[in-house]
N, C-alpha and C positions, 0 to 999 in steps of 0.2 A: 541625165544624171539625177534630173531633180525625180523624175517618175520613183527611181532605183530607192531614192532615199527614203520616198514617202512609203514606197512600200514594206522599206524595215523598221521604220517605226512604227507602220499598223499593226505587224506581227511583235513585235518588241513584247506587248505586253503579256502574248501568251507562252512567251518563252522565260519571259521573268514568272509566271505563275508556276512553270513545270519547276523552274528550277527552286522557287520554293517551295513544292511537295517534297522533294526529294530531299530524303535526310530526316524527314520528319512521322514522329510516331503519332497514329491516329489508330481509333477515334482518342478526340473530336476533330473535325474535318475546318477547315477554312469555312467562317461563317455564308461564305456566298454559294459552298458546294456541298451536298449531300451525297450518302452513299445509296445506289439506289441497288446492287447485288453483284455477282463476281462469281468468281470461279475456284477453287482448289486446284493448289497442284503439288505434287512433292517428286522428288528421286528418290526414298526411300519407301520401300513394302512397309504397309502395315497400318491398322487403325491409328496409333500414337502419332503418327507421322503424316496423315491426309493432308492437311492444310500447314504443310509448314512456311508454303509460298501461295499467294494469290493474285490471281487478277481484279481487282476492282475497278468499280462502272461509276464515277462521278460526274455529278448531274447537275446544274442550275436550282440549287435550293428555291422550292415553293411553298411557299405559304398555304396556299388553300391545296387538302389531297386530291381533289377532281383535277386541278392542273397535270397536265402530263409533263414532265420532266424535260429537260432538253440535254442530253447527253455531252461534256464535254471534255471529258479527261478519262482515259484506260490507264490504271496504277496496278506495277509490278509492288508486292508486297511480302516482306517475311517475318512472320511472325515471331514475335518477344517475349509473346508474352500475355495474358489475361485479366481482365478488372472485371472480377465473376466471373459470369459468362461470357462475356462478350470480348473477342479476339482483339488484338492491341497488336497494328503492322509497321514497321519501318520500310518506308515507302524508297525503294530501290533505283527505278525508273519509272517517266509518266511520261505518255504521247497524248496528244489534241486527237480528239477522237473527231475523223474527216466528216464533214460537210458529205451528204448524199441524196441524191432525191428518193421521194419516198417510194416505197417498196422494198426498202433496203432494211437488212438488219444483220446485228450485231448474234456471231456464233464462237461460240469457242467449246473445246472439249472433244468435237464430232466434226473436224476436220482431217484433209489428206493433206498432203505435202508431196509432190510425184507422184500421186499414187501412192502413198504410205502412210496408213492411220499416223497419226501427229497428235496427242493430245495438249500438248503447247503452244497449237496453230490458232489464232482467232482471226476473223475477220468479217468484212462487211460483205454480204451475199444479198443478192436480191431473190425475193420472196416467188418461189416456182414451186406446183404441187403437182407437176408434169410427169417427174420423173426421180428416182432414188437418190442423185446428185445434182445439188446446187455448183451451178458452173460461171453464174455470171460472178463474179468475185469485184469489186470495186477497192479495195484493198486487206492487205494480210500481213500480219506481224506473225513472232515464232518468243516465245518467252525462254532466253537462255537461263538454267537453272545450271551452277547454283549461286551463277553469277546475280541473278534476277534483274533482266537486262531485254528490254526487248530489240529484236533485229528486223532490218526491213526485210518482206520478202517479196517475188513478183507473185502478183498475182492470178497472172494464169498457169503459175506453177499449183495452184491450190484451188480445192475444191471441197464440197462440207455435203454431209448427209443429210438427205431435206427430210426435219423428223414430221413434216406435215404429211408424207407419200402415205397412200392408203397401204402399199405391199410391204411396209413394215409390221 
């Protein structure tokens, strides 16, 4: 019992961070996170309507730019709204973006689902320049729109197009 406990209070406190993105319009982002880029997505055709939902990539804010960022939160976002230019999202839903050894990286956009282009599929793929499909998959979420909600999915249901293949 005591192992069980300790192990929910270590996670405790990344579950109190998601649950404070959620609900909240940014920018500006929680001083400790920055945003480091993301994705568009909509269900409606058309220029006006590109980014009316997003994925954002939140990252361990660094000081000095040679630091490489360390990725720690994937935020479902729908747009409100503009200060200028710069897009202003109420943050929908937010997952802990998993722990993976390196070789691995973050795809979204140019993923499958069964076999079926998905452009709401993101996941973590390890880096092959072998063949036209990234197959090793370490994990995969699906962004419900227009809930803006993300769902788990298995990951060998999913596979992402390796844009490194030279026969593209």
């Amino acid at each position: 019992m005591r192992r069980i406990t300790g192990l929910v209070l270590c996670l405790w406190p990344v579950t109190a961070l998601a649950g404070e993105l959620i609900g909240q319009v940014v920018p500006p982002y929680p001083a400790t996170l920055q945003d480091i880029g993301g994705s568009c997505m909509t269900l409606t055709p058309g220029y006006a309507h590109i980014c009316d939902y997003s994925v954002g990539v939140l990252a361990d804010a660094v000081e000095d730019a040679a630091d490489l960022p360390v990725i720690r939160w994937l935020v479902v976002g729908r747009m409100v709204g503009r200060d200028g230019t710069q897009a202003r999202w109420l943050i929908t839903d937010a997952v802990a973006y998993p722990k993976s050894e390196s070789g691995y990286h973050l795809q979204m956009g140019s993923c499958r689902l069964a076999g079926q282009q998905d452009d709401r599929v993101i996941a973590v793929v390890r880096d092959d320049d072998q063949g036209e499909l990234l197959t090793d998959v370490r994990w995969a979420r699906r962004v419900e729109l227009p809930l803006g909600k993300f769902t788990e999915l298995d990951p060998r249901a999913v596979d992402c197009l390796n844009e490194a293949y030279l026969g593209l």
